[in-house]
N, C-alpha and C positions, 0 to 999 in steps of 0.2 A: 457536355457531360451526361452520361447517362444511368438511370437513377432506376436501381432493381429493389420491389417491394417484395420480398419473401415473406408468408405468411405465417410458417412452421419452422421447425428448425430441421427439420430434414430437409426441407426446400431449400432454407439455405445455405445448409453443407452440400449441396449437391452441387445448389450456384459457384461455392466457393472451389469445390475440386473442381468445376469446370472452366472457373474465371479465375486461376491464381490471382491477375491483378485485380481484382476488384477489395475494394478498403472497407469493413464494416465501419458504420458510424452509430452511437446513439442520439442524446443528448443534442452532438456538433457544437458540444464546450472545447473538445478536443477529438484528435483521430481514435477510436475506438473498437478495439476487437473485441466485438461483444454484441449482444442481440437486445433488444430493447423490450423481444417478451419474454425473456429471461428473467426477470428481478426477483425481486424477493427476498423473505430468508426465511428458515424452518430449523428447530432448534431437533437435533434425533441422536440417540446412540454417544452421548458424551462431547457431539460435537456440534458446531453451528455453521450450516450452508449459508452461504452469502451469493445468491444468483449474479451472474455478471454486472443486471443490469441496475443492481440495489443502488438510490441515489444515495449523495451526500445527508442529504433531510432525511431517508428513510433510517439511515446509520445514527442522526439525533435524537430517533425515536426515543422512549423511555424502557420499552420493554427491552431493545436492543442493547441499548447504552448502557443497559446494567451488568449485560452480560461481556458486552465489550466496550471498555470506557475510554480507554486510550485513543481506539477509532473514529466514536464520539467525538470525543476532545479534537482530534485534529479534525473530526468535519468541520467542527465549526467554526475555522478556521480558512474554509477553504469561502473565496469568493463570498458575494452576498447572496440572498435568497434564491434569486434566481441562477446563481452558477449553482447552487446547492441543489436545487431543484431538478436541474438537468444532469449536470457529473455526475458520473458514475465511478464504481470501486472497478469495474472491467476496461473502462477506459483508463483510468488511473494505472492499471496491469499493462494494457495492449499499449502503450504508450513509452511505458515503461522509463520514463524520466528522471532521471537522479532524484530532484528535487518535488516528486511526487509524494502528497504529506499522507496519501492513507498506506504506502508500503509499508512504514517504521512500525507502525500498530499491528498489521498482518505480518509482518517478519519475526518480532517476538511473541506473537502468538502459536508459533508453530505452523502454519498455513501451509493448505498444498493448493494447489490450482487444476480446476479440473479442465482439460482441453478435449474437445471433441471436433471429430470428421466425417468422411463416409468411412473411413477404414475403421471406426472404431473411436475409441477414448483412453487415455491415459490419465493419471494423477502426478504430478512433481511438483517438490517441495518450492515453496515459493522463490527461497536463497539461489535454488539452479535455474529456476526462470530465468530468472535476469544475469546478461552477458553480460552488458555494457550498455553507455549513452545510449536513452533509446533503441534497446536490442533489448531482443530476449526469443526464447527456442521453440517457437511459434513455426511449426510448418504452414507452406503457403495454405494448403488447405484444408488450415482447423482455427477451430473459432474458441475464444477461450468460455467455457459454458458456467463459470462459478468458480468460489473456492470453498474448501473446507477448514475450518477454525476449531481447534480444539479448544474445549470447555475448561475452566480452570477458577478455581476462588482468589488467584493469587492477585494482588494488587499492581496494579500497570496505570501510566501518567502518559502523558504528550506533550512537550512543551516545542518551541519556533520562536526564534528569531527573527526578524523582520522589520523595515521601516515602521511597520503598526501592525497591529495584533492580528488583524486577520484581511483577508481581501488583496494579500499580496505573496507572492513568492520566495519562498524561505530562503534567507541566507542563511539557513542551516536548521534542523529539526532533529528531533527526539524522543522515542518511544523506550518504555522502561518498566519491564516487567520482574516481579520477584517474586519466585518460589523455594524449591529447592535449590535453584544457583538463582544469580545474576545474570539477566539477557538487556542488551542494549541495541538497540536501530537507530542509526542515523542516514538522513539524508541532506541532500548539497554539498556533501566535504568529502566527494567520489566518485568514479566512472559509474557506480551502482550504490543504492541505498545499503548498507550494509551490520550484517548483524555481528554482535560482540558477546563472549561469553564469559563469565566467572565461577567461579564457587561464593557462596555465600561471607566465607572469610574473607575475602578480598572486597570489601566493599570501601578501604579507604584508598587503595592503590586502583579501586576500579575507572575511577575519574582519567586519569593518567592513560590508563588502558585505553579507551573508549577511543580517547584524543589521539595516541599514538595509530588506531587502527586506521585512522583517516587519511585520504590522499586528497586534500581541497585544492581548488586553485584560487588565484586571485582574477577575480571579474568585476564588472562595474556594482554587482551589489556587495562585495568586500573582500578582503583578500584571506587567502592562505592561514598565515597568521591570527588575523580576528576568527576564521571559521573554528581552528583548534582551539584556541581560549575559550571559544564560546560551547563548544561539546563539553569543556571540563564542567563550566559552569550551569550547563543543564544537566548534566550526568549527577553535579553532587544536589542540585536544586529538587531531582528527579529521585534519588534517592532519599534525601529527605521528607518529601512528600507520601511515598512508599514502606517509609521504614518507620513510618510515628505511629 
């Protein structure tokens, strides 16, 4: 295997238009489009950058987690210290796994994703990113460089399902933000994490909603039927939470 150390990011879009196959990694918790001196985040213009390579830990920060709590919430969630240390919100993107816990938080935040190459850069909304089961619309040769989060006072939760509370992979999760409407993310109970809308009035029928939006299957951590019981029951958990 051979192992290309880029210094800049121009060096390594140049690598990458020149070596479609070659696989960004950070961390190496997981495969990862993204660059490892990318991280960070910078709060500007109403909105919050989140560099590819921002870790799980850096998202528990305090100063972060206030501004985004839901994300928070599911870092800390994710692995122990040390997967936390290393995983990133870019690999979690470039990965693009159903059952990825920091999507649900960035998809009801309104999120776009910023991609870059040599030809340039684009911004797309998080929702179009993702195609399906690990897919998403990644040309070979652009690397995903951050995303943008827009700023909000509205109150947003994360809750997961799971053998145990954290250190394991979700048999189903849940992101849940309220403002002027009802927006809901769930992941595990779909080809893709997928987001849900309401109005505000519909907050007793939204439970129903949420669950109906879901296409689960049944696998060795639960079936069909338990993932949808279980959105109803974090949807109204999640609203209550939200709505006190």
């Amino acid at each position: 295997m051979e192992v290309l150390s880029p210094r800049t990011l121009d060096e390594a879009l140049r690598i990458k238009a020149e070596r479609a196959e070659a696989v960004p990694i950070q961390g190496g918790t997981d495969v990862m489009i993204e660059l490892n001196f990318d991280h960070g985040w910078s709060r500007q213009n109403g909105t919050v950058w989140l560099g590819a390579g921002l870790t799980y830990a850096e998202a528990m920060q305090a100063a972060l987690s206030e501004l985004l709590p839901a994300l928070a919430e599911a870092s800390r969630t994710i692995g122990g210290p040390q997967i936390r240390n290393r995983g990133t919100i870019g690999g979690n993107l470039g990965t693009a796994s159903p059952a990825g816990d920091a999507i649900p938080p960035l998809l009801v935040a309104g999120t776009e994703v910023k991609l870059v190459s040599v030809r340039g850069e684009r911004a797309v909304p998080l929702q179009d990113f993702l195609v399906g089961p690990k897919r998403n619309i990644l040309a070979e040769d652009e690397l995903i460089a951050g995303v943008s989060v827009a700023l909000s006072d509205s109150r947003e939760t994360f809750m997961k399902v799971g053998p145990r509370n954290a250190m394991v992979v979700s048999v189903v999760s849940l992101a849940l933000r309220v403002d002027h409407e009802l927006r809901a993310a769930f992941g595990s109970a779909g080809p893709v994490p997928t987001l849900v809308r309401a109005e505000l009035g519909d907050v007793h029928s939204f439970p129903d909603r949420v669950a109906d939006a879901a296409s689960p299957i049944d696998d060795v951590r639960g079936t069909a039927a338990y993932r949808r019981h279980a959105l109803r029951v974090l949807t109204r958990r999640a609203l209550e939470r939200c709505l006190v």
